[in-house]
N, C-alpha and C positions, 0 to 999 in steps of 0.2 A: 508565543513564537510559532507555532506548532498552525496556529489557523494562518499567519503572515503566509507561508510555504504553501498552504493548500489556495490560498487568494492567488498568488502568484501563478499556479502550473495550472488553474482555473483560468486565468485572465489569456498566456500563453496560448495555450488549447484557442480557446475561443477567439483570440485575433488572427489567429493564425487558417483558421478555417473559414474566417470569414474574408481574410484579405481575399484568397483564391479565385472565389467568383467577382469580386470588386473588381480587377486584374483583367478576366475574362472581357468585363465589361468596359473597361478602358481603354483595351488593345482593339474593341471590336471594330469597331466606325472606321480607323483606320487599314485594319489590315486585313478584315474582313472573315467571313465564316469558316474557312475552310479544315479541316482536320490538321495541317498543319500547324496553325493558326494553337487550336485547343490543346493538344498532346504538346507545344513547343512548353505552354504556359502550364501544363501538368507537370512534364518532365522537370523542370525547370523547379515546381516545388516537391518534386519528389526526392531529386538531387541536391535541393537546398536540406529537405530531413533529414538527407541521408547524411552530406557534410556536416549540417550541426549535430549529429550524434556523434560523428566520427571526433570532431573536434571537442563534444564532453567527454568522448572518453579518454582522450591526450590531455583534458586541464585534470580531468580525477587523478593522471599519473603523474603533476607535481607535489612535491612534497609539503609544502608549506603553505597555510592555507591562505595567506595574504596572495602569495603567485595565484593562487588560484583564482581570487576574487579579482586580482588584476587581469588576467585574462581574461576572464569574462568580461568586464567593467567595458575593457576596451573594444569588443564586440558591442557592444549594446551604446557606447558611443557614438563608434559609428552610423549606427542604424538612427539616434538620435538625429543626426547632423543631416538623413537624408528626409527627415519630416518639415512641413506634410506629403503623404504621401502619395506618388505619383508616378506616370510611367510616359515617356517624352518620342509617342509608337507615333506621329505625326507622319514621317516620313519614310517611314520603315518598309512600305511593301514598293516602294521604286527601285530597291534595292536586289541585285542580282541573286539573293538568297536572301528572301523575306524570314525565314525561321530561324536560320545563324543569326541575320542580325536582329531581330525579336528576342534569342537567348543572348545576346551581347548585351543589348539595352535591359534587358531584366535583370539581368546579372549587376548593371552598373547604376541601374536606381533603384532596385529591389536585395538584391544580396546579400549586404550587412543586416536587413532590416529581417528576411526571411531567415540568415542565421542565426543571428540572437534571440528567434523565437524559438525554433527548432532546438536548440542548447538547454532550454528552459526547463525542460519536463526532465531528463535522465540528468543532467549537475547537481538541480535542486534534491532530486531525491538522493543524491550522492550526499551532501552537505546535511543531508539532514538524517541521515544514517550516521553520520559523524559526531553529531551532536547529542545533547544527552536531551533527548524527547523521546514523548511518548511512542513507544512502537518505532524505534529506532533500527530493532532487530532486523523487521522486515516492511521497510518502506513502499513495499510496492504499493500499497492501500493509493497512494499517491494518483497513482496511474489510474485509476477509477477518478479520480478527480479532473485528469490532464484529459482524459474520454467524454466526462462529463461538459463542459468547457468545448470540446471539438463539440457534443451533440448540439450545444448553445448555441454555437456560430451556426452550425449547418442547418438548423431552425429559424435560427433568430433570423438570417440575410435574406431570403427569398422568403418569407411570413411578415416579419415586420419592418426588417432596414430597408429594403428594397422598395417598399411598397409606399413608403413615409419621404424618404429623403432622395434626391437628387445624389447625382457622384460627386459634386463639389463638398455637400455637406456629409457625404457617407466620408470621405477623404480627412475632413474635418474628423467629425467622428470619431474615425476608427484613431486618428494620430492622439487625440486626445487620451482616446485606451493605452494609445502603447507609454504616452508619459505618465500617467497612472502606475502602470503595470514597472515601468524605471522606477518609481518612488517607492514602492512595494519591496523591487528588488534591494532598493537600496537600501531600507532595515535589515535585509537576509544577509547584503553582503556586509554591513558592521556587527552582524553577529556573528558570521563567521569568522572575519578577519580579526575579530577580538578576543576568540576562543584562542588560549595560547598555542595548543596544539591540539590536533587531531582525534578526538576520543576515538582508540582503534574499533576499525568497522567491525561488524560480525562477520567470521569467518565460516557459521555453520549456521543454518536457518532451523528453527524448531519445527517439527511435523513434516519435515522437507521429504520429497522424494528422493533416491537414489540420483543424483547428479554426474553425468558420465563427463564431462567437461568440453563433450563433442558438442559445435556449435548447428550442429546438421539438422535436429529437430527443432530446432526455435524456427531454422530458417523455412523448414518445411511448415513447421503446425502456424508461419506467419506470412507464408505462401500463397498456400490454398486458398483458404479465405476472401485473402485480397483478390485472386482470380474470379472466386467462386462471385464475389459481389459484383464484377462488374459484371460477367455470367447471366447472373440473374436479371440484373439490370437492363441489359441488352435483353433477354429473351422477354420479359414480360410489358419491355414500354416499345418494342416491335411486332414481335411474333403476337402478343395476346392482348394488349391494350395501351393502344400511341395515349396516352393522356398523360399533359403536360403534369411537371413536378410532381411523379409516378416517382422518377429516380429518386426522390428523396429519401424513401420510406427504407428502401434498402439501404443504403448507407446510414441512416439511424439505425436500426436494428444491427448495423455490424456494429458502430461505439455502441451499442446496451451490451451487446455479448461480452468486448473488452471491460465494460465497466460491472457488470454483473461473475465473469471470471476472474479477474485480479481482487474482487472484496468478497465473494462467496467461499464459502467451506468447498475445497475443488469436486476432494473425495464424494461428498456426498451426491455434487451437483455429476459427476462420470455415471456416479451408477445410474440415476434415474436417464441420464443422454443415451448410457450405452444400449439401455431397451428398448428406448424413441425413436432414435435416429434410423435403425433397420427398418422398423414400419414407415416413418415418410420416408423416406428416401426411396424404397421402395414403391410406396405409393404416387412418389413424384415422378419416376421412371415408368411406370404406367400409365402417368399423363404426359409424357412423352413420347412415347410408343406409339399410343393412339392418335395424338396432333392435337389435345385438350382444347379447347378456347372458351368451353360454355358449359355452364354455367359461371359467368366472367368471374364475378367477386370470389366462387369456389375453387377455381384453376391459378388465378393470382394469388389467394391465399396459402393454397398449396403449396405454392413455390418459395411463397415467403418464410412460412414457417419451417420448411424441408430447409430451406437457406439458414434459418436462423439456428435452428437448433446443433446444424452442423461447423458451423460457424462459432458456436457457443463450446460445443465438444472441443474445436482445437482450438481454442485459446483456454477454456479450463485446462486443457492439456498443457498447454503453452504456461501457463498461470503455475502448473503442478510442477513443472521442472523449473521452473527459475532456480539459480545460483542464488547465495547469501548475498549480501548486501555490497559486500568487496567486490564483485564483479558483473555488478549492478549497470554501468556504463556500459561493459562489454556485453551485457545481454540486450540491451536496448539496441545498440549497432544492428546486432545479428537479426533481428526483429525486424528493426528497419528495412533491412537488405532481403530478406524474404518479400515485407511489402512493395519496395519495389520490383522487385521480378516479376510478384505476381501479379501485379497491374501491367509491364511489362509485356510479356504473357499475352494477355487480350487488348491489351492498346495497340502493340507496335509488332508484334511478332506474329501472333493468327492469321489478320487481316492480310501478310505478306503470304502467305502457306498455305490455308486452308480456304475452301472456297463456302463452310458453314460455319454455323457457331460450334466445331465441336469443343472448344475448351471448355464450357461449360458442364456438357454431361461427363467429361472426363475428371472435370474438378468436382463433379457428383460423386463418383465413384469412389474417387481417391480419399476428398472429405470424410465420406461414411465411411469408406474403410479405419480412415485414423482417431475417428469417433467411435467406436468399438474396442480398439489399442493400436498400440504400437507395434507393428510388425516387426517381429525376431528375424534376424536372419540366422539361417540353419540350411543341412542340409535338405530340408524339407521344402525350404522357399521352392524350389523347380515343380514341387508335387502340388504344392496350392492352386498351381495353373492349371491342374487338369481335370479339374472340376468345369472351367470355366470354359477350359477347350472342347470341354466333351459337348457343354449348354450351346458352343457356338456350333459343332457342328450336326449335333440334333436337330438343332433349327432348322440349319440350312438342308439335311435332308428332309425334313416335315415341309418345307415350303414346296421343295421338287416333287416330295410322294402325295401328299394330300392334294386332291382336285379342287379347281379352285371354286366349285360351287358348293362344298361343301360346309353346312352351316356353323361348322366347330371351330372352322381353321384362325380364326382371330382370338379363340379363346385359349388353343391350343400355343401361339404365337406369343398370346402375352401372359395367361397364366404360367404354363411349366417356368418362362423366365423369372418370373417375381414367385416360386416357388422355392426355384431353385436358390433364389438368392437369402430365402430365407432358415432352408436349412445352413446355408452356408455362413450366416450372419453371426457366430461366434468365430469367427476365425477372421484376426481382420483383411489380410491379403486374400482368401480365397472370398470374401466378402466383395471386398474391394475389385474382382476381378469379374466375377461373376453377374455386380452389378453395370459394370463395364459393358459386358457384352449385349446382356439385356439393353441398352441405352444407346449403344453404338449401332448392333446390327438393323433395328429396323430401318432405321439410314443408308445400311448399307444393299439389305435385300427387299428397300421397299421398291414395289413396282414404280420405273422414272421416267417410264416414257411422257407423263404429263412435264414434266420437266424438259423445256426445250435445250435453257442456255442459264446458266446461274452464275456466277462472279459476285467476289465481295473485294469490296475497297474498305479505307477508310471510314466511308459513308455507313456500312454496311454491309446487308446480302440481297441483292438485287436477281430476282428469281423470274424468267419469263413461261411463263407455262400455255399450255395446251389447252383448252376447253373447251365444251360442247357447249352450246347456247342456243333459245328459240331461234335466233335468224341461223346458226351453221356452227361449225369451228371458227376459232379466235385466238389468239394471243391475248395474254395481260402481261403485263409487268407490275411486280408486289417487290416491295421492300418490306420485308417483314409481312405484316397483315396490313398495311395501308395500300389500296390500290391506286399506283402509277399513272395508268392509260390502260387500253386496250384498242385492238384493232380485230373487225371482221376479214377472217381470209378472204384475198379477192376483191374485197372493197377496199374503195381508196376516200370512205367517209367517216368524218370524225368522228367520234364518238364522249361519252358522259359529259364532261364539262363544256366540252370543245363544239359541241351538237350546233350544227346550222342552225337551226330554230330558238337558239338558247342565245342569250346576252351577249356573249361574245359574239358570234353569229353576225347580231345586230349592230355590232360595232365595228364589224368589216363591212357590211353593207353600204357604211357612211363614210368609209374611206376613198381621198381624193385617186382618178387612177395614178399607177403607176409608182406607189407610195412604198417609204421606207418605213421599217417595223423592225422592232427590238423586242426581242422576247427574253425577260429574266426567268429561266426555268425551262427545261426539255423535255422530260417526262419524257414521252414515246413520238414525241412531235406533233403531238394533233393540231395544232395551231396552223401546220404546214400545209393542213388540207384544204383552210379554209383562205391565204391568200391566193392572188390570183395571178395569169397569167403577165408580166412587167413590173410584180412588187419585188420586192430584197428582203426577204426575212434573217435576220441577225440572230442568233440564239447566245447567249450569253449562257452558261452552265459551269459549274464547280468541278462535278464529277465526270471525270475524262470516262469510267467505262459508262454511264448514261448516254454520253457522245456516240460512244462503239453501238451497243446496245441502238439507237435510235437510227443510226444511219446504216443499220444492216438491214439489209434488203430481205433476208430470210425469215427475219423477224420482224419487224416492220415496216413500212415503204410508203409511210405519211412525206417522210422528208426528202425521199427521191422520187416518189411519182411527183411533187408538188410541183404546180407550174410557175413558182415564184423561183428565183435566185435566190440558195439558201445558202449560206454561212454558219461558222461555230466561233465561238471565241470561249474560251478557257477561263477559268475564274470566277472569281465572288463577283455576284452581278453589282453592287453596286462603285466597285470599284474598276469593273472594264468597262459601264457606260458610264464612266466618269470621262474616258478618250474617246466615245465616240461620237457618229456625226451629227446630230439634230434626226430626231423620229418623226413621222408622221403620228406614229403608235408606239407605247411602251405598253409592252404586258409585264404584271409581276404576278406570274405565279410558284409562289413559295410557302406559302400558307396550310397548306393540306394536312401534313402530320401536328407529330404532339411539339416537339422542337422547334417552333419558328425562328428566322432566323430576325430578330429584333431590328437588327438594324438596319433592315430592309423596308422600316415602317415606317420611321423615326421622320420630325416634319424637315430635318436637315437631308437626309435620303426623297422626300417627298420634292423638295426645291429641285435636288440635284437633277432631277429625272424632269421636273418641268422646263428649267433650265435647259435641259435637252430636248426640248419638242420644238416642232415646226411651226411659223402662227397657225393655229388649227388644229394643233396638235392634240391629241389625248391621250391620258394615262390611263390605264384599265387594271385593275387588281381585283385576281379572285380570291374571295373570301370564305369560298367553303370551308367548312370547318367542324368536325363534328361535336368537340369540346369548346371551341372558342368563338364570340362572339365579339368579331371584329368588327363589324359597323360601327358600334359606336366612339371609337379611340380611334378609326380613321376618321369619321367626321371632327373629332374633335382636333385631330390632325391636320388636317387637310385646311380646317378654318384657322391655326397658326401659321400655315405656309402658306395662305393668301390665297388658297384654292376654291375654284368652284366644285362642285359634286352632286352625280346621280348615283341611285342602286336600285339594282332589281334582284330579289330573288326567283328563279322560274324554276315551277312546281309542275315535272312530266307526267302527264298522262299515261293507263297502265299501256295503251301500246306504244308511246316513245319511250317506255322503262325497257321493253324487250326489244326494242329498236337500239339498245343500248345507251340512251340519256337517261344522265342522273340528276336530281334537284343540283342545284348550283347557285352561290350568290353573287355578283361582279358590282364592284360601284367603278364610276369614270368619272374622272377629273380634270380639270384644264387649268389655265389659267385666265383665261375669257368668258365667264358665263354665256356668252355666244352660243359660244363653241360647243355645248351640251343642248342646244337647241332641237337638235336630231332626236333629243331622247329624256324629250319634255313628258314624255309615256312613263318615263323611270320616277321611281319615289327619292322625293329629297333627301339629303344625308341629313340625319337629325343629330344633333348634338345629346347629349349628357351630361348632365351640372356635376354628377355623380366619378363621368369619366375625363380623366388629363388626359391632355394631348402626350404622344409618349415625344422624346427629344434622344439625342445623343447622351443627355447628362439621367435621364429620366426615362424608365418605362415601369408599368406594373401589371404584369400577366394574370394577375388575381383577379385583378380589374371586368376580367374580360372570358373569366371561368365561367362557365354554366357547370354548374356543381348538379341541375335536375337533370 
């Protein structure tokens, strides 16, 4: 009976993680990329977790085990009656608030089905603490299995389902698992409902900690973590390397930590964290200090393992104070409720507040401090800060006293602070504060003048800076470490991709006069340079401040010196040039970082955009890409949506690389092979027997990795 339960909170886990991005990708075609879009369908299962806990812990408070199993029964029901599984987002972004009703419709074809998975992991180990089994006492072992099962889905969907099946048969699939996973439950709930009564729970856990009954550290040591991961995430697939399904590896490594502290000896595994975690974390704030990025694989690493290990201290933490088995439901709640704030936190509350990532090194700080202990409070707490305040205002007089030619001052700037923090690293608040400052201030007194204008949305932290370059000063615009655009001060020429002599270039040279142009993508507007005097350039863009950003004149003045008629329209490109009027030219560029947005490839988005061209129209898409090797899954593309196709890639010369062009690849499309006749120079789009065309129902990013 004993393996039934671990099958079941196995299977749970594991559908449950894999429905999420299934979802992601069912809502997408319709309602398109935007952050609203992702965070409605995060929230959405974050509050479904949080409800199905709250709801096992209300069935654990009926008395009799039959009510119990009825309650449950009839959640899972439900969820039965709404398979297979699907989501009805057709018409959903016409709607005058596309994210209420995105959470409306998720809510009404998803809800029961996300409950009764959510339910699954904290009832069963209630029931089975009940029961006369093995290790009854202290079920939590469980919960390494319910982790195990989540790492299975977050693996298994983007490595193998995704890459294999279509969303019809992933849909198939997946409903198949959840009637499996009903016939499973259904031996748990005639064992329980036939036990006459309740084997009373254990009221005291063996080798247990001190248990204060305050819910405040479960919520904190299951806080952090959850901030600390998306933290990481954001910092190392922006800031230090865009390469797709990067976010993976963090979100594994946080289920090992849950699955490796709820079955590990806690005791033994604090000691050896408490000595570890001071050294990276320290060493991690030292590669933050200095702005790390290279050696790549050593600076990613660092951060993973800094991540993980602290990540692993509060859940052994978290793991060491569990309650007995009696208030086993009530501690899962409290767990959940920390996870979400702490995603929270860096989803929805930074991005409103802060114009960097600092939750991150602040959930550095806090991390390692609670990976060393638990901070007492006493009357001492006020004194722990003055270690920290003294490090902060040392610094700030060392940066005013020391000249700034003098060869020490970067050693003096980030040694004393990871000095300091390590005599401090036995105490965990003056730890935890000490590390703080080290991590916060050179943010704070790093020289900004190269910092023109920075803002963070949604999207991110869009940073436009200052620099010197062989032709003069310049602007760029970086999101993260992926370069934007750029513009030479004073010049009104485009520059890297956008380069007169480069493909695009030649693709406005073949333009009828007077011509209408749709651009999916803004960047810094280099496009704007190159129509001409009686064209209308359209820009279609998601990110309202890239809009601010591009059409500031102090910053860049591609889209106001431009002598075409420009425009902006707001939204996911492929769903405002679904209204608009027939193109001469559709540009898609969207391609550049690690995140592509899929559905802007897809041969159903490939039609819609032909669909909108003029007789003679052309479609142009750039496919630079430093990871991804998109030529051949457009061709493959292009040849299911009935299209013709050229590509060039143009390789600059060393004095167009300081002239500011960069390599670039552009293929063009029509629907007239004619119509590519201008650019019988460009090399044919070759197909792939190897690569599928991607679709709405189908794409596979693996497909299209250069892993050398």
């Amino acid at each position: 009976m004993a393996f039934v339960f671990v099958i079941a909170i196995f299977l749970s886990a594991a559908l449950l993680f894999a429905v999420q991005p299934m979802v992601g990708r069912l809502v997408l075609p319709a309602m398109g990329g935007s952050p609203a879009v992702w965070n409605t369908v995060m929230v959405f299962f974050q509050l479904a977790l949080l409800a199905g806990y709250s709801i096992a812990y209300l069935i654990a408070k009926l008395k009799r085990n039959r009510n119990q199993v009825l309650a449950h029964a009839f959640i899972v029901a439900l969820a039965l009656l709404l398979l297979p599984i699907g989501v009805a987002a057709r018409q959903l972004s016409e709607s005058q608030s596309p994210a209420l009703a995105l959470f409306a419709r998720l809510m009404l074809d998803l809800g029961p089905i996300a409950l009764a998975l959510a339910t699954m992991s904290p009832i069963l180990q209630h029931w089975y603490a009940a029961m006369n089994l093995p290790r009854r006492e202290d079920p939590y072992f469980l919960y390494a299995a319910s982790n195990a099962g989540s790492l299975i889905g977050l693996l298994g969907y983007p490595l193998f389902i995704e890459p294999s099946l279509g969303l019809a048969q992933q849909r198939t699939l997946w409903s198949i698992g959840f009637g499996v996973l009903a016939l499973t439950i259904l031996i748990v709930w005639i064992g329980v409902a036939r036990a006459p009564r309740a084997v009373p729970i254990a009221t005291e856990r063996a080798n247990a900690t001190q248990h204060t009954g305050s819910p405040i550290p479960w919520i904190v040591l299951a806080l952090v973590p959850s901030s600390l991961l998306l933290g990481v995430t954001q910092h190392i697939t922006t800031d230090i390397a865009a390469v797709p399904l990067l976010w993976v590896i963090p979100l594994a490594l946080y289920l090992i930590t849950f699955i490796v502290a709820f079955a590990a000896s806690t005791a033994r595994l604090l000691r050896v964290l408490t000595r570890l975690v001071p050294v990276l974390a320290v060493a991690a704030a030292v590669a933050f200090m200095i702005d790390a990025r290279h050696p790549l694989s050593v600076v990613v690493s660092l951060h993973l393992v800094s991540f993980t290990a602290i990540a692993l201290a509060c859940h052994a933490r978290l793991a060491q104070s569990r309650p007995p088995a009696d208030q086993l439901t009530r501690f899962y709640l409290f767990v959940s409720i920390g996870g979400v704030l702490g995603g929270s936190i860096n989803a929805l509350l930074a991005p409103l507040v802060l114009s960097w990532v600092a939750e991150y090194p602040v959930m550095i700080a806090i991390g390692a401090g609670l990976a060393v202990g638990w901070p007492k409070c006493s009357k001492r707490t006020l004194l722990d800060a003055l270690p920290a305040l003294a490090l902060a205002f040392g610094l700030i007089v060392a940066l005013l006293v020391i000249p700034a030619d003098w060869p020490y001052t970067s050693a003096v700037l980030i040694g004393v602070p990871a000095l300091a923090c390590f005599l401090c690293s036995t105490k965990p608040a003056r730890f935890a504060l000490a590390l703080l400052v080290a991590l916060l201030l050179p943010e704070v007194i790093r020289p900004s003048e190269h910092i023109v204008h920075r803002t963070r949305t949604f999207f991110g932290v869009h940073t436009v800076l200052y620099e010197e370059a062989a032709r003069g000063p310049r602007h760029t615009l970086r999101h993260g470490g992926t370069l934007h655009g750029l513009q030479n001060l004073g010049s009104s020429e485009s520059q890297t991709y956008y380069h007169t002599t480069g493909p695009i270039g030649e693709v406005f040279r073949n333009l009828p006069a007077h011509a209408d142009i749709g651009a999916i993508g803004l960047g810094v507007g280099s496009v704007a340079a190159l129509a001409r005097e009686g064209d209308t350039l359209t820009f279609h863009e998601i990110d309202p401040a890239v809009v601010s950003i591009a059409s500031d004149p102090s910053l860049f003045t591609y889209t106001t010196d431009s002598l075409a008629t420009v425009h902006y329209v707001l939204g996911d490109g492929r769903l405002t040039i679904e209204s608009a009027e027939p193109k001469d030219l559709i540009i898609v560029d969207a391609f550049t970082s690690d995140a592509i947005p899929v559905h802007l490839l897809t041969a159903e988005a490939l039609t819609l955009y032909a669909d909108h061209l003029k007789p003679g129209g052309v479609l142009a898409l750039h496919l630079s890409n430093r990871y991804l090797d998109l030529a051949p899954v457009v061709a493959s593309t292009a040849e299911k949506a009935g299209l013709a196709g050229r590509i060039r890639t143009d390789i600059p010369n060393t004095t167009q690389i300081n002239d500011g062009k960069e390599i670039s690849t552009w293929a063009v499309l029509a629907n007239d092979p004619a119509t590519l006749t201008p650019f019988a120079n460009w090399d044919p789009l070759e197909t792939d027997p190897n690569v599928r065309a991607w679709t709405d129902d189908y794409a596979n990013i693996l497909d299209v990795l250069m892993l050398d």
